[in-house]
Each structure stands twice: as C-alpha cells, then as structure tokens.
C-alpha positions in Angstrom: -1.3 163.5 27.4 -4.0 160.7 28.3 -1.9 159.2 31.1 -1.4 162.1 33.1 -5.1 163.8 32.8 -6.3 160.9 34.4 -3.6 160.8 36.9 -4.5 164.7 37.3 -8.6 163.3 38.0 -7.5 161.2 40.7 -5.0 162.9 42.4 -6.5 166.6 42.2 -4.9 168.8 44.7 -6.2 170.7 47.4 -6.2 174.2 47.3 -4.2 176.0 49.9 -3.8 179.1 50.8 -0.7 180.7 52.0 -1.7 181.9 55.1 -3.4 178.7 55.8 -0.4 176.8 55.2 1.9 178.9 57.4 -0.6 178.8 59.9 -1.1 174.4 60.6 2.3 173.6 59.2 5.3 173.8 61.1 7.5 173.0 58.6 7.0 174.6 55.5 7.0 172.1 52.5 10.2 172.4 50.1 9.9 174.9 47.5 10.5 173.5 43.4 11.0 175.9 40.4 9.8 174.7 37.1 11.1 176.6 34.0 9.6 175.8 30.2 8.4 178.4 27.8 5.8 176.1 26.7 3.0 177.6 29.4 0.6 174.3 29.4 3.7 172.1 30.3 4.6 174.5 33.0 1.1 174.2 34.4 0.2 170.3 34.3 3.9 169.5 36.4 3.1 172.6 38.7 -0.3 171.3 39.4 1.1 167.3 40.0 4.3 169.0 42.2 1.5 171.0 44.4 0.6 167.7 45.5 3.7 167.9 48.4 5.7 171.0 47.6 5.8 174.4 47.2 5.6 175.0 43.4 6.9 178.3 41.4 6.7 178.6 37.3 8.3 180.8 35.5 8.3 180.4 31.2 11.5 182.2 30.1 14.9 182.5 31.9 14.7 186.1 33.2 11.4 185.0 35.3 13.2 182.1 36.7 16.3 184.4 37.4 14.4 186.8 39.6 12.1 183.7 41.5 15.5 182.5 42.2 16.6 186.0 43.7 13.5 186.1 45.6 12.7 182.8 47.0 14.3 180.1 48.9 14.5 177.2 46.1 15.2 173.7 46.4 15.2 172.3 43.3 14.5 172.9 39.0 12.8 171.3 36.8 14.2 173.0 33.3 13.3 172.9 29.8 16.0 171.4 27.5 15.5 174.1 24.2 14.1 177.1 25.0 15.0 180.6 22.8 17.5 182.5 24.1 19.2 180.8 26.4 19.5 176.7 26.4 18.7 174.6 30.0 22.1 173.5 30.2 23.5 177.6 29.9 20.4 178.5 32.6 21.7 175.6 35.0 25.6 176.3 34.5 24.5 179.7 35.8 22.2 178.5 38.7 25.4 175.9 39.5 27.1 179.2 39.9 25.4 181.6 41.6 23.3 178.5 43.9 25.2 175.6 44.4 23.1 173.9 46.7 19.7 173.8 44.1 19.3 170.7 42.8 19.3 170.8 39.2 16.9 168.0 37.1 16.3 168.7 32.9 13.1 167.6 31.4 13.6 167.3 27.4 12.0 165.0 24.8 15.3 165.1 22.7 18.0 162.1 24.0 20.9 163.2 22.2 24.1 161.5 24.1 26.0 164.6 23.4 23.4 167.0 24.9 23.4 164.4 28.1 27.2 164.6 28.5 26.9 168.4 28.1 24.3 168.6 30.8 26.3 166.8 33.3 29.6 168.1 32.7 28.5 172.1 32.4 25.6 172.5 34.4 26.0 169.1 37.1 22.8 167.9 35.9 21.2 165.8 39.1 19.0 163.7 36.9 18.0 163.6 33.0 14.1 163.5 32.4 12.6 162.3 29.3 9.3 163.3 27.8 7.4 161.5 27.7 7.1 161.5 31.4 4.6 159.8 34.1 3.5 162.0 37.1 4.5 159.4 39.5 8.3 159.9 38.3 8.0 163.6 38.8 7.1 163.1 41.8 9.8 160.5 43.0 12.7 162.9 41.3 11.5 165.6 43.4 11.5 163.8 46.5 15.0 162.8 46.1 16.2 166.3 44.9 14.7 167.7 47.9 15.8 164.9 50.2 19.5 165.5 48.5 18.8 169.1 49.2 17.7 168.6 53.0 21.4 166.5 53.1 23.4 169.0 51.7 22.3 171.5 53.7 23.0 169.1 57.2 26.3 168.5 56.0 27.0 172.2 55.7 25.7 172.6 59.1 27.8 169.6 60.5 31.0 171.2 58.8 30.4 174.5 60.5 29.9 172.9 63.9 33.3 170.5 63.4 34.9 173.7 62.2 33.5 175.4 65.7 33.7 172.3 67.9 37.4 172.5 68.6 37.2 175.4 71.1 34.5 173.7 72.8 36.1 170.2 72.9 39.3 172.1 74.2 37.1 173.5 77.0 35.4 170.3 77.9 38.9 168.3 78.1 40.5 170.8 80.4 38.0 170.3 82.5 38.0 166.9 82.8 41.6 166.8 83.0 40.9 169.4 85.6 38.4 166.6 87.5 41.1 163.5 86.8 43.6 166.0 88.4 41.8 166.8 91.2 40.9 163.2 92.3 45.0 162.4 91.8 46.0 165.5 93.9 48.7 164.7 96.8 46.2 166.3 99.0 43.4 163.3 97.7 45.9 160.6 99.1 43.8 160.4 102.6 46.2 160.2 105.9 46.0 162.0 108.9 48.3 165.4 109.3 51.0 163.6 111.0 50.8 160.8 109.4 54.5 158.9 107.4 53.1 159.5 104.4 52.8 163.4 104.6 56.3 163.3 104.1 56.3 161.1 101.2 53.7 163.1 99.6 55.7 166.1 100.1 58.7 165.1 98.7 56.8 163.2 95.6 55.7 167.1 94.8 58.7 168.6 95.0 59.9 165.3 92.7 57.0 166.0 90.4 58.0 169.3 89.1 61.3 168.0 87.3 61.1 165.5 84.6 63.2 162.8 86.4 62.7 159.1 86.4 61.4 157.9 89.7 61.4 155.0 91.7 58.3 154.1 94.1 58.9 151.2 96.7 56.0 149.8 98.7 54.4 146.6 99.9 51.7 145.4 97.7 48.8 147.3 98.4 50.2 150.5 99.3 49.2 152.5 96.6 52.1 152.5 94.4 50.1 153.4 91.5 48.1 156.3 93.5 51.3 157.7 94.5 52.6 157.7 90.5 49.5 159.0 89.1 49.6 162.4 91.6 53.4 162.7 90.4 52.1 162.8 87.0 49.4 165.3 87.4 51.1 167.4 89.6 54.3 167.4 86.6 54.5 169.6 83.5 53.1 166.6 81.6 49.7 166.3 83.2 47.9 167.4 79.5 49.8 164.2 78.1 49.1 160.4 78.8 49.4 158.6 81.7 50.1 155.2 80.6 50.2 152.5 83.6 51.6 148.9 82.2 52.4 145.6 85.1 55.5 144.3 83.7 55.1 141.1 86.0 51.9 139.8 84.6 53.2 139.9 81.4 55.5 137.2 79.5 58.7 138.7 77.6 57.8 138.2 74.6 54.4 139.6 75.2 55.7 142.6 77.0 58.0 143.8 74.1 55.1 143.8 72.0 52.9 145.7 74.3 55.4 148.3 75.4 57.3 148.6 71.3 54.7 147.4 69.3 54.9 145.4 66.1 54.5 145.4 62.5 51.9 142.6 60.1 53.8 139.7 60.3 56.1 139.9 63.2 55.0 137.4 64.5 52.1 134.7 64.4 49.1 137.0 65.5 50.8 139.5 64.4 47.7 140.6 61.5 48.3 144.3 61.9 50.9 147.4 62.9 50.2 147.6 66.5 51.7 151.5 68.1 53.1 150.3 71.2 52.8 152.0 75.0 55.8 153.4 74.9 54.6 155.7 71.6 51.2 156.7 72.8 52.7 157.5 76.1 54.4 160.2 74.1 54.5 163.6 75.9 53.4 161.9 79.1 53.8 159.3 81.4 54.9 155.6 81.5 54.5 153.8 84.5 56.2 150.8 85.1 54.6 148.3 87.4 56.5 145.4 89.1 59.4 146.3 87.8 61.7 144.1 89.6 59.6 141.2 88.0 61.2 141.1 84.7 63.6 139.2 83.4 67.5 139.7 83.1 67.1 139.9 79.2 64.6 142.4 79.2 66.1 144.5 81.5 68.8 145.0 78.8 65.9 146.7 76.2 64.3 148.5 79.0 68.0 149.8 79.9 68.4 150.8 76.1 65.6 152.5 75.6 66.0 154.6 79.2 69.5 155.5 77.4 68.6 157.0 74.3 64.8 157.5 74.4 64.2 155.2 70.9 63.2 151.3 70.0 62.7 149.6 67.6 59.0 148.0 67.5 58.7 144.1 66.3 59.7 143.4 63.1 61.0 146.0 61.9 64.6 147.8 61.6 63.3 151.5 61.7 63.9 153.1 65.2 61.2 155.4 66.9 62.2 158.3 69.3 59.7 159.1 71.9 60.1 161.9 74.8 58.4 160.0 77.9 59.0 160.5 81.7 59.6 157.1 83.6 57.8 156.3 86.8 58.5 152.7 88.2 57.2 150.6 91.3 58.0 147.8 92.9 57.4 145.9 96.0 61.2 144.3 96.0 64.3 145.6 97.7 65.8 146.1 94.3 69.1 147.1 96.4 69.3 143.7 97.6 68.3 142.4 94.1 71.3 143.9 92.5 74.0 142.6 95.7 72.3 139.1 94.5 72.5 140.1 90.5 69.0 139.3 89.9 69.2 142.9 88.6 71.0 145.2 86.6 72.8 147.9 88.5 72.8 150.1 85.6 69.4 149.6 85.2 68.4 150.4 88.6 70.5 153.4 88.6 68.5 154.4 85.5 65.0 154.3 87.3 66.3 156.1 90.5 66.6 159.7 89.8 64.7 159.9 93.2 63.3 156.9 95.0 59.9 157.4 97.1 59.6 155.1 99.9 55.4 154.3 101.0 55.5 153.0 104.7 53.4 149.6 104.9 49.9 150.8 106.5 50.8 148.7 109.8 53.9 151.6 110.3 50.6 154.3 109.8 48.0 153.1 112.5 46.8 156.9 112.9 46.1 156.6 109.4 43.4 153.5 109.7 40.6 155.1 111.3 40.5 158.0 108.4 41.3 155.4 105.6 38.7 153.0 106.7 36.0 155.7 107.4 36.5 157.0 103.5 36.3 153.6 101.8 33.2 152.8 103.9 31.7 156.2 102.3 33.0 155.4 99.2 31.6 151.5 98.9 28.8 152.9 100.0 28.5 155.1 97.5 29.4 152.7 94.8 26.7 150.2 95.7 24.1 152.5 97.0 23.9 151.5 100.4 23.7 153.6 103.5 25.5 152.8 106.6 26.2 154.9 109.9 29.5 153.7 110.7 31.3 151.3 112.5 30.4 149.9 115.9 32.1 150.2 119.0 35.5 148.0 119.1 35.5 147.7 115.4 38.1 150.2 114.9 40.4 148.9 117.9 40.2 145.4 116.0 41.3 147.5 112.9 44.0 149.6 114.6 45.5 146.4 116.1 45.9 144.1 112.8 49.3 144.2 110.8 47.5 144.7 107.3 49.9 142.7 105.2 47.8 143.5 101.9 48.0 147.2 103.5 45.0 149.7 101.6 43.8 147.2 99.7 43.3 144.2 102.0 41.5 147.4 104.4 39.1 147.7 101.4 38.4 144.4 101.0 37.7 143.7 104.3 35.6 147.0 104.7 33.3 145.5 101.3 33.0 142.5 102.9 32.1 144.3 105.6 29.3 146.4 104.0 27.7 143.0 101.9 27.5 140.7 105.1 25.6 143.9 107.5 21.6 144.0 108.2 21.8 147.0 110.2 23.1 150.4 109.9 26.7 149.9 112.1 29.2 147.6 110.9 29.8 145.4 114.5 32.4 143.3 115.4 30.2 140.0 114.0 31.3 141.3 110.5 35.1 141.2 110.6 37.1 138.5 109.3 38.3 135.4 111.5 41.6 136.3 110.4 41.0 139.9 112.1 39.5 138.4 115.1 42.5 136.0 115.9 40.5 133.1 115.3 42.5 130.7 112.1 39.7 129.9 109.5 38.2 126.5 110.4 39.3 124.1 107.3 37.8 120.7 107.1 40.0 117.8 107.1 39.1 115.6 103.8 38.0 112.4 104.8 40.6 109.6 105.6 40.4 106.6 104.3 41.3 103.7 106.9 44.9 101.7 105.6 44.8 97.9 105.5 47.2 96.5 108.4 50.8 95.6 106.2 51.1 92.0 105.4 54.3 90.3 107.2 55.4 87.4 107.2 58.2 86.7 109.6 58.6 83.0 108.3 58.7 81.0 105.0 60.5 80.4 101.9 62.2 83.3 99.7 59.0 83.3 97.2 56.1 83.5 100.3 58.2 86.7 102.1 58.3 88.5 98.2 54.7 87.9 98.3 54.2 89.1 101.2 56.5 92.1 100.9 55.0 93.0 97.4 51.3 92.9 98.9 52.7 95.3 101.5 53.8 97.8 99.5 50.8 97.5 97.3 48.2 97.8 100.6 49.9 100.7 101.6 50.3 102.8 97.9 46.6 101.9 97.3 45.9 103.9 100.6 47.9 106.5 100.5 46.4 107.2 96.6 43.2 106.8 98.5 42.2 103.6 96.5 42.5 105.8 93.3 43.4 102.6 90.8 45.1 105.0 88.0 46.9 107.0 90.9 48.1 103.5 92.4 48.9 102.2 88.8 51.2 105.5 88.0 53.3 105.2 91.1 53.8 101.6 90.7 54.4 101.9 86.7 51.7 99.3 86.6 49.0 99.2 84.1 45.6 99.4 85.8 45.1 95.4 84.4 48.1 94.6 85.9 47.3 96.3 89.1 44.1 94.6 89.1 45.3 91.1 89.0 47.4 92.2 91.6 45.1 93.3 94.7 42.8 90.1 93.2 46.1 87.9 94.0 46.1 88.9 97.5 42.7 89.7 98.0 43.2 93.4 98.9 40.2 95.6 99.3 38.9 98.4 101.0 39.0 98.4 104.7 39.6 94.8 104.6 42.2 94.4 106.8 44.8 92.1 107.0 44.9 89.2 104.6 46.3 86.2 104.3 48.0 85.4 101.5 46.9 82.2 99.0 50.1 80.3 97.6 47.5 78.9 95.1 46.5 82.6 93.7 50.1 82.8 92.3 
C-alpha cells in the first residue's frame, strides 16, 4: 500500500469537470470501468486511471451492469472473487452482450486453473496480480484502449470493403468508359475523305462479331491503334486487352510468356507464372508481328487457335481459355505462304476478316490534320506552347513519302518542337532528310598505303621477299596499321608480325623500302 500512496503524492490528478472537459477537448478521453466490492480498491485504481481516462466504479455486478447499459465503455478492470457472481461469470457475460470491451482481471489469487478459466470463458485480455504498481495499471489500460481504438477501425474498414464494391464498380466503368473513348474509331484522326474512313468503317462492323482478325500495315501505321478500337468497340471491351510483339521475342521465351510455366520448368523457372493467353481471358489477345515467328511455333499458335486450350511449361494439365484473336503484321503473309515461310492453315486461322491500313504516303490529305494533333499533343506532354507551323512547313510535309508513316510524323514533329525558339515551327527545323538534303557523314580518316614492294629482277628467294613484304605493306594498311587486326588476317602472332615489318623495315607512311638481304 506504501508504493502506490507515494505514487498517488506525486502524480495527483487534476480535477476536471465534465463540462470543462467537453468543452477544450476534442476528443473525449477513453472511458474504463473498474468493478471490486472492496470500495477502497475501487477508489485508489479510479484515482491513478483519472490520470488519462475517463474512469467509472461500480462495487457489485448489478452497478457495473447498468454503467455498462448507460455508457460507452472501453475497457474493465474486474475483481477476481466477489459474492454473488465470480469476475470470470461477470466477463463471460460482458463477452456476450459487448464484444468489443476489453476485458483485464485484477486478483491476488494465481491459481493456474482460475487463469485457464478466465481465458477460455470470459477471453480474459490480460491477468493482473495484486500486488500491483500504478505504472502497470496504467500501461494495461493504454493497450486495452489502444486494442479497443483497433477493433473498432477494423470494424469500420470491414463495413467500407463490404460497401466499396459498388463504388469500385462505378469508378471502373468509368474509366473503362475514358480508355474507350480515347480508342473510339472516331479518335483515329483523318480527314472525312480520307482511305482510312473506310477501314475504320469496316473494323466496326468487324468489331461486333467475335472473329479473328488480321490487320496489315507498314510499320508505323497504327496497327495496334486500329486493334485496340476493335476491341472496345466489341462485346469484350469490360475484359483485357492484352497486346504481346511476337517478333521481339525468342521461341522459347515466347511460349513461356504467352502459356506460362510451372516451378521448375525450366532454369529461372522459381515460380508458376499465368501466361497471356489466361489473363487475356474474356478479352482480347493481340498478336504483334505475327509473320515474325518461327515455323515451329506457328504449329502451337495453330493448336491453340483450334481448340482454344494449352498446355503451360512443364506441365501435362491443359487450360481452356475463351479469347478473341487480333493479329498484325507488316508482311504480305499471302506471299509468305506461296514462299512457305508460313502456314496456310495458320493464316487461314487469323483471317476471319483482314483490315488493310494504307501507308500514310497513299493519305496526304490526312498529314496536315495528323501533324496539327501530335504538335498539340507534344505540346501538351512537355508543356510547351507553340502557334503552329510556318509557312511551307506543311508543303515539305505533304510532299515526303513517310516510310515510318505516323510514327516517323511524330518523331519528326518532337524533334521539331525540342530544336524551336520561337512560337512557329519554320522550315530551319525539319530534318535534312525532309529537305532533300543526304545527312553529311564524315569520312574516317585514311591512312596513306606504303607503295608495294617489286622486284622485277633477282633470284627466287629476293622476289618471295619482295612479294611477302608486299602483301604485308598492303594488309597492314588496309587494317589501318592495327597490329592484332594485321596479325589475325595473316594467322601471325603479333611477335611474328613484328619481326616481320622489322625485316623489311615497314612503317607508317614510309614509303617504299628497299629490301636488306642481310635482315633475313
């Protein structure tokens, strides 16, 4: 009783009142009910709790019952033995009726089977024993009402999961309203009489039936841009669009990517890896470049066109998967399958309909439109602001063949837009290439060749000389006096090719030399 009367001296609380409290605190402190039917123990841990909480006593079970009916409790400190009813019955009832108190005994008997009793029957939080130090009061009701405070977020975070599905529904259709929008037929910029209106037109009719499709085009066409508007324009715009470019990827590598694999496949292989083909379930594959892969993966490709499964990496199991297939490619594939580069099943597979994009130098109209938008649209991007382009610009632009098509236009409208100090884009700014001019390349320095060695005269071993140091004057120049070069042509080792042009004194720019029967 000595230890925590002098605690109670130097910590004596201050004295509150309600209206105070409610008034200068904007969060009201956590509220603890402490229940013993001994009154002076009641009142020496209500006056150390008052320190930070919110303290209610009660010294039988009936009082605590209607505090608890009353108030808005945290947490209990409860008397072990008490007449009547036990601490353990009083908390199996609170566990009951309030799950979310915290519930803490404070006894002075350590019985193991009263313990396991506690926390088996009433789901005792903690087990204090008497005698107790103030400072432990105090840390167990910080972390009962800090357990409290938890309980109570996770019951709020539950309720908002169990609401956010309606709202995450809401906010995906709208972006998949916004992805849809920027991949509309209508987005794909030309001019009303332009080739590609009627491509456009009869992609949308295309879109609506769930047939494969083949897009041809010259790189840079917009291949890709053209797939993506099928797509969203399709009964399978909620699912996936999933874009893969089967030339810049090895076989081996591109059966993993598009099947998967299981652990230990392969080397690498550490986990089970869902392939393309499976998330692009529901949706949308796109095949990119697809007249770059090789005769033995057109076979798989082919097989899983057929019957819509595969098998993923090591494993026997086979996987169905309902996915529409878009494909592109910049190849005659026609032409590929007279040569037998590709499989004419295969390419009968892909082209339920084939879409045809005209090269952009068969679409001039369509430049002066295109070329405005990607200026606004770089601009945009790298926060710059530019009128427009100055007079003759667009003439030059109309007038070029475009073999990159789109994509060499919006490279060379960037450039463009980084090189100007004004607000036009002039004519100063365009490529040489666009201008007519060939980029100026400079020559790499030539190194001067030493005259051959001849000898028109003399015996069998002077002329071998002679032609030897010939050959060697003339490899040493065209390696550009590169010793290691010179050595690897000759199959000489750079010793031996050193003795050599010592021999007959060959060195740079040195001319013609005549050759010393004694060096031999």
């Amino acid at each position: 009783m000595h230890c925590w009367m002098l605690w109670l001296r130097r910590h004596r609380p201050v004295q509150t009142c309600c209206a105070q409290r409610s008034e200068y605190n904007v969060v009201a402190p956590a509220c603890i009910l402490v229940v013993d039917d001994e009154p002076r123990s009641v009142e020496v841990i209500a006056r150390i709790l008052r320190e930070e909480f919110e303290v209610l006593s009660a010294t039988n079970v009936e009082q605590a019952r209607a505090l608890l009916e009353s108030n808005w409790v945290h947490a209990i400190f409860c008397d072990q033995r008490m007449p009547g009813t036990s601490g353990v019955e009083f908390l199996a009832e609170v566990r009951t009726r309030w799950p979310d108190i915290v519930r803490m005994i404070v006894t002075g008997y350590t019985e193991p089977d009263d313990m396991i009793e506690a926390i088996n029957q009433a789901g005792i939080y903690q087990y204090i024993t008497k005698p107790w130090h103030p400072d432990q009061l105090l840390l167990a009701a910080r972390n009962a009402t800090q357990l409290f405070a938890m309980q109570r977020e996770y019951e709020r975070l539950s309720l908002e999961i169990r609401l956010a599905p309606p709202v995450a529904e809401g906010r995906l259709r709208q972006q998949r309203e916004r992805v849809a929008g920027s991949y509309h037929f209508d987005s794909i910029i030309r001019t009303t009489a332009s080739p590609m209106s009627d491509v456009c037109r009869q992609a949308a009719k295309t879109a609506i039936f769930d047939i494969p499709v083949l897009i041809e085009g010259e790189t840079g066409t917009g291949k890709e841009l053209l797939a993506r508007a099928v797509h969203y324009a399709s009964q399978r715009s909620a699912g996936a669009f999933i874009a893969v470019n089967c030339g810049a990827i090895p076989d081996d590598l591109l059966e993993s990517e598009l099947f998967g694999h299981r652990k230990g496949a392969f080397t690498g292989a550490h986990a089970n890896r869902r392939g393309l083909v499976e998330e692009a379930d529901g949706g949308t594959l796109f095949l990119d470049e697809i007249g770059d892969i090789s005769p033995a993966f057109q076979v798989k490709i082919l097989r899983f066109l057929q019957e819509g499964e595969f098998r993923p990496l090591g494993t026997n199991e086979t996987t169905r998967v309902n996915v529409r297939v878009l494909a592109a490619t910049h190849k005659d594939l026609r032409a590929e399958v007279r040569a037998g580069r590709f499989r004419e099943d295969l390419y009968f597979r892909l082209t339920g309909m084939v879409l045809s994009i005209p090269p952009l130098r068969s679409r001039p109209a369509d430049i002066h439109v295109l070329a405005q938008h990607l200026l606004d649209a770089a601009c945009a991007r790298h926060g710059r602001h530019v009128r427009g382009f100055a007079p003759g610009v667009m003439d030059v632009l109309v007038s070029y063949a475009w073999p990159g098509n789109v994509r060499e236009l919006q490279n060379e409208i960037l450039r463009m837009l980084v090189l100007a100090e004004s607000d036009s884009l002039g004519l100063d700014l365009l490529s040489p290439m666009l201008m007519g001019v060939e980029p100026v390349c400079a020559a790499p320095p030539t190194l001067s060749a030493p005259e051959p060695v001849t000898h028109a005269s003399g015996s069998l071993q002077e002329r071998m000389d002679a032609l030897e140091a010939d050959v060697l004057m003339q490899t040493i120049a065209r390696c550009g006096w590169n010793k290691s070069l010179t050595a690897r042509e000759l199959g000489l080792s750079r010793v031996g090719l050193r003795a050599k042009l010592e021999r007959y004194g060959i060195v740079p720019n040195a001319g013609k030399k005549s050759l010393q029967k004694g060096n031999s």
